[in-house]
N, C-alpha and C positions, 0 to 999 in steps of 0.2 A: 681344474674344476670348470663346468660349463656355468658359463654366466646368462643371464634372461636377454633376448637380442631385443629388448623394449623397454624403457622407462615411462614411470607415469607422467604424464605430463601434466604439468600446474599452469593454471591462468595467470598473466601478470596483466598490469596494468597496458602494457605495452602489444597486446595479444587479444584482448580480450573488444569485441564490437557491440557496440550497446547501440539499439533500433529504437524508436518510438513506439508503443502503441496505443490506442483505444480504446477504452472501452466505457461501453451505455452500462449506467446505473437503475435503469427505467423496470419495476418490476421486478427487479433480484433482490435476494435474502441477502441482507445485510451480512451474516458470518460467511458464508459458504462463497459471496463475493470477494469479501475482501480476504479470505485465505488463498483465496487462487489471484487475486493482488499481490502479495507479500509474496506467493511463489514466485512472480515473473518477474517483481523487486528486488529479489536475492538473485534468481539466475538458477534457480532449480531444476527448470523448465529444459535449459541447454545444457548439453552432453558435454559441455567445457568448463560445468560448476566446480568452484575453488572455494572451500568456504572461509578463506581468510581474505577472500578478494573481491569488490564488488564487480561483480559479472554480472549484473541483471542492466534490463533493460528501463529506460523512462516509460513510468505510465501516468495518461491521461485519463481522469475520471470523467463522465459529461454527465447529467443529468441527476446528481448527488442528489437533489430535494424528492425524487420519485421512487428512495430507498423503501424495501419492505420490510417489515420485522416480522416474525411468526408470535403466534399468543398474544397475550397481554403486555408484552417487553415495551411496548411504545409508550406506554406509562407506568410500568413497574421497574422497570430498569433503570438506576441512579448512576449519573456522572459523579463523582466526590472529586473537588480537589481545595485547595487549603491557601490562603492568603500568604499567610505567614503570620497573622497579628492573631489576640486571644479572642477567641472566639466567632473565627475568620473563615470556617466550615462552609464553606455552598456546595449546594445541590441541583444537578439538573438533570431530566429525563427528556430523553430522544427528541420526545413531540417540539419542547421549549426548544431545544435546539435545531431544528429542523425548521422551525418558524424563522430563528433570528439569522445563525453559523449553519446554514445544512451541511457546507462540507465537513465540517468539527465530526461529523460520528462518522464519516467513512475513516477520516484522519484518523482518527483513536483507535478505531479499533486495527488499523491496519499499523499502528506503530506499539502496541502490544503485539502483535505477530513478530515482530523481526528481534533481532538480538539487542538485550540492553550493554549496547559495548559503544565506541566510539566507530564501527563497522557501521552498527543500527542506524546512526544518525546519520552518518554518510547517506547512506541506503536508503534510506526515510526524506532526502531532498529529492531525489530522482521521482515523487510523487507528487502529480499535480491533481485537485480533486478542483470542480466547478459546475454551480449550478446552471442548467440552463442546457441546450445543446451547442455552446458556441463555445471555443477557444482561443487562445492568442499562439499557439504555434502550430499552426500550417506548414510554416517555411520549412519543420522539421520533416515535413512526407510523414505524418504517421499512419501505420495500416490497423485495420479496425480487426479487434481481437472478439471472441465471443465467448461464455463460460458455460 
């Protein structure tokens, strides 16, 4: 019997090259940014995607505070999360956080995009988010991405 002269090939650890990139925050929709984030975070993007393997690249956020939301979402849209004690409920909307944490809502929403596994969280460090246009890795050569 004729056998396939090709196997598929899977990404290992050992195989797979992770780049730096960039990219400006300045003007872009908050969802439609950070899902083409979480794509280039997982490794979607390269023809080498494994998806039990992290294959994506490091991204750098720059200018998290000049995020855009569409509609009303910049004050109708609630953060929820929960102390642990009774009656330990807070709440917080975009604008408060964008004042004190601006990176906190590219954060969030971009670690709801990725898988809730021990993958995710892997995958969810290779994300650096920072106000302002300045960074602390240079050394790495990152090249500037655009969405």
């Amino acid at each position: 019997m004729d056998t396939l002269s090709y196997k598929t090939q899977h990404a290992s650890n050992a195989t797979i090259q992770k780049n730096w990139v960039v990219v400006d925050a300045e003007n872009q929709v908050l969802g439609r940014l950070c899902s083409q984030i979480a794509k280039v975070l997982r490794g979607k993007n390269k023809p080498s995607f494994t998806p039990h393997v992290d294959c994506g690249d490091n991204v750098i956020v720059i200018n998290c505070e000049k995020i855009v939301l569409t509609g009303k979402k910049m004050d109708d849209k609630v953060y929820i999360r929960y102390t642990g004690h009774p009656g330990g409920q807070r709440f917080n909307t975009p604008r408060t956080y964008l004042a004190s944490q601006p990176h906190k809502v590219i954060e969030l929403a971009v670690k709801n995009m990725l898988p809730k596994s021990i993958l995710g969280r892997e995958i969810f460090r290779n994300l650096h988010v920072y106000a302002g246009a300045n960074h602390p890795h240079e050394a790495q050569n990152p090249k500037n991405i655009s969405f």
